[in-house]
Residue, then its C-alpha position, 0 to 999 in steps of 0.5 A: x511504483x512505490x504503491x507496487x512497493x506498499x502492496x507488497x509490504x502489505x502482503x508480508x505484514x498480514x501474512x505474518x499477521x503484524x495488522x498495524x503494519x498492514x493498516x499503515x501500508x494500506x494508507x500510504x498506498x491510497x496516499x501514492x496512487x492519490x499522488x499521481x494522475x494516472x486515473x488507472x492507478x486508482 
């Protein structure tokens, strides 16, 4: 759910062309889906 929450986080961020903002949220959402052990996720 919280890679769900970064994903969007990232679409508002790239839309409004804030490309630090979307980095960051591409990275954290590679760290939450590493997280958890559902292989579908990643």
């Amino acid at each position: 759910m919280l890679a769900d929450v970064y994903s969007t986080v990232y679409w508002l961020a790239a839309r409004h062309r804030w490309m630090d903002m979307a980095e960051l949220a591409v990275t954290r959402q590679r760290w939450a889906v590493e997280q958890q052990p559902n292989p579908v996720a990643a």
